[in-house]
C-alpha positions in Angstrom: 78.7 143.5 85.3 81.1 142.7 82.1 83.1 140.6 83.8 80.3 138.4 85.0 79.0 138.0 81.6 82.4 137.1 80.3 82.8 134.7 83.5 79.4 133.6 81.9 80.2 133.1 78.4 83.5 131.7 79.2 82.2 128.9 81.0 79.1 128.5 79.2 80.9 127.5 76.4 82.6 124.8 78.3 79.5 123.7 79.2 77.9 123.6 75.4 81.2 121.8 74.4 80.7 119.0 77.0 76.9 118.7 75.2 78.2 118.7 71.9 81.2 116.4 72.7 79.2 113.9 75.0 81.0 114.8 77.8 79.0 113.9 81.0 79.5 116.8 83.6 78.1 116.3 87.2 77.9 119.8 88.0 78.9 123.4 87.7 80.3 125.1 90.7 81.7 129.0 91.5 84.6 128.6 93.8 87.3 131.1 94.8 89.1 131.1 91.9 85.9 131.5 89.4 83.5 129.0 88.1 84.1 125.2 87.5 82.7 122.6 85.5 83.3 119.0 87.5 83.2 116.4 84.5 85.3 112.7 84.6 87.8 113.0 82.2 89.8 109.9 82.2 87.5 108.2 79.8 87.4 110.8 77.6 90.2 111.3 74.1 92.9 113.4 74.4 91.2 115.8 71.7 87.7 115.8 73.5 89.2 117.4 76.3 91.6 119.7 74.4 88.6 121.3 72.4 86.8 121.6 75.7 89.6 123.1 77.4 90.0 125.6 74.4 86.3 126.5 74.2 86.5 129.2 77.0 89.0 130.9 75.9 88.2 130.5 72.3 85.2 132.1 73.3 86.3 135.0 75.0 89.1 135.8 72.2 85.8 135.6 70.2 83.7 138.6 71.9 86.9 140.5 72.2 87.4 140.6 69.0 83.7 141.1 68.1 83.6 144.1 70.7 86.9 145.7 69.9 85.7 148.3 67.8 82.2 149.1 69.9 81.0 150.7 72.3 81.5 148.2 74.4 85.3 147.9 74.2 85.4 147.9 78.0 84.0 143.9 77.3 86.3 143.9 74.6 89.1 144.2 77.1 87.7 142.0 79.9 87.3 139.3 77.8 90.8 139.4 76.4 92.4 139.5 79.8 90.1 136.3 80.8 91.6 135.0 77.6 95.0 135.7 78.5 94.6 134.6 82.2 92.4 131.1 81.1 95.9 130.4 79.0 98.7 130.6 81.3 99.9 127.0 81.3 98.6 127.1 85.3 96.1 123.1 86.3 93.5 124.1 86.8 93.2 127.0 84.6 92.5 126.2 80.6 96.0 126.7 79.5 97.3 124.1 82.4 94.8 121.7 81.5 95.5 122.1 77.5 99.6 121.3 78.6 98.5 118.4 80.7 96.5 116.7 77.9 99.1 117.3 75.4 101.8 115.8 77.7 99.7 112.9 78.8 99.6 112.2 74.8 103.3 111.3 75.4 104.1 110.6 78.9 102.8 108.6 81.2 100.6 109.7 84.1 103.1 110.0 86.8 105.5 111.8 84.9 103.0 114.6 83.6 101.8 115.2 87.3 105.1 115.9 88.2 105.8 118.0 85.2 102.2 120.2 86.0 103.7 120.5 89.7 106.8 121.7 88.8 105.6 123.9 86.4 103.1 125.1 88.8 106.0 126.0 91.2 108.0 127.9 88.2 105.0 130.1 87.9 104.4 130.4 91.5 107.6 131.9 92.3 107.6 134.2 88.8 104.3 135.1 90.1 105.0 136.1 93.8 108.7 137.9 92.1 106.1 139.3 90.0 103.5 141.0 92.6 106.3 142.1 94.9 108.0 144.0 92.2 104.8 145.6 90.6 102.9 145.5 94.4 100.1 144.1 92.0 97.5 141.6 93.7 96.0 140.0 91.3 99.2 138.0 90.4 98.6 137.0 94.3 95.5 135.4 93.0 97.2 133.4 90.0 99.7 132.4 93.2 96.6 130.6 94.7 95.3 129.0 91.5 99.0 127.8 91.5 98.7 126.6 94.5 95.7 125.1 94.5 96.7 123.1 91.0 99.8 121.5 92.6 98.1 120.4 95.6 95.3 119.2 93.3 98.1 117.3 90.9 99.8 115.2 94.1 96.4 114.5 95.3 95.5 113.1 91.7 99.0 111.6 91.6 98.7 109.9 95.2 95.2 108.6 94.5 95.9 107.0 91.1 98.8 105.3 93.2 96.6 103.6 95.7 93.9 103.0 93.2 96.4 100.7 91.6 98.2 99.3 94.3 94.9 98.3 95.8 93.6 97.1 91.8 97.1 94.9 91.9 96.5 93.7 95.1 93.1 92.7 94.2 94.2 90.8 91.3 97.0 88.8 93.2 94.1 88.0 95.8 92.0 86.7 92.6 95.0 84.7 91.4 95.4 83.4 94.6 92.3 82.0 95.4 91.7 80.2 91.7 
């Protein structure tokens, strides 16, 4: 039961920082790998989207620390770990998605897909070293979220491709016909 009210919370804040930051969200889903707020990004400022991706964990470091020294510590903990987890530089967890925004401050949108999916890979292999060594599961579940943020990263990568080649292809056809 704590660690669905820290699932909760976590993404409950994500959801009052969209509202406070105008962020239009079309839903929010559980999925395998917890609960997901769907929101269109691209639009949106590089610092919009790092204080949304920081409010989950922000708010889980938040009850930790507020339930440390309770009985409740048990919540304490959970919430830390979810802290700890949400952080790991991993798309599509929190941490991922802070890296990606910072990087895309820089670097341009084909080079920080590649970075996420290489960095993905890093922690992929660490991950499965990781769980065979310690015979520990749950770093078999960060494997998926990996997995599932690389595959999501060349399918971002690949449409933003064709979106343009068919947006260049569009404006030669304009061209063409004036």
């Amino acid at each position: 039961m704590h660690l669905i009210i820290a699932l909760l919370a976590h993404e409950i804040s994500h959801v009052f920082s969209a509202i406070l930051l105008n962020i239009e969200f079309t839903k929010v889903k559980i999925t395998l790998f917890g609960f997901n707020l769907n929101a269109n990004l691209d639009r949106i400022s590089h610092a919009k989207k790092i204080i949304l991706f920081i409010s989950g964990p922000a708010c889980n470091l938040f009850l930790y620390f507020g339930f440390r020294n309770t009985e409740y510590f048990k919540f304490a903990e959970i919430n830390l770990f979810l802290a700890y987890i949400n952080l790991i530089p991993l798309v599509p967890l929190d941490g991922g998605n802070i890296c990606k925004t910072v990087l895309e401050i820089f670097l341009d949108s084909r080079t920080v897909s590649r970075y996420i999916s290489m960095t993905n890979a890093y922690f992929i292999l660490y991950l499965i070293t990781i769980s065979h060594v310690y015979k520990n599961y749950l770093y078999f579940l960060l494997v998926c979220i990996g997995l599932k943020g690389i595959v999501d990263e060349n399918r971002y990568l690949i449409e933003k491709s064709v979106l343009n080649k068919y947006s260049l292809l569009m404006k030669s056809q304009k061209e063409k016909n004036l």
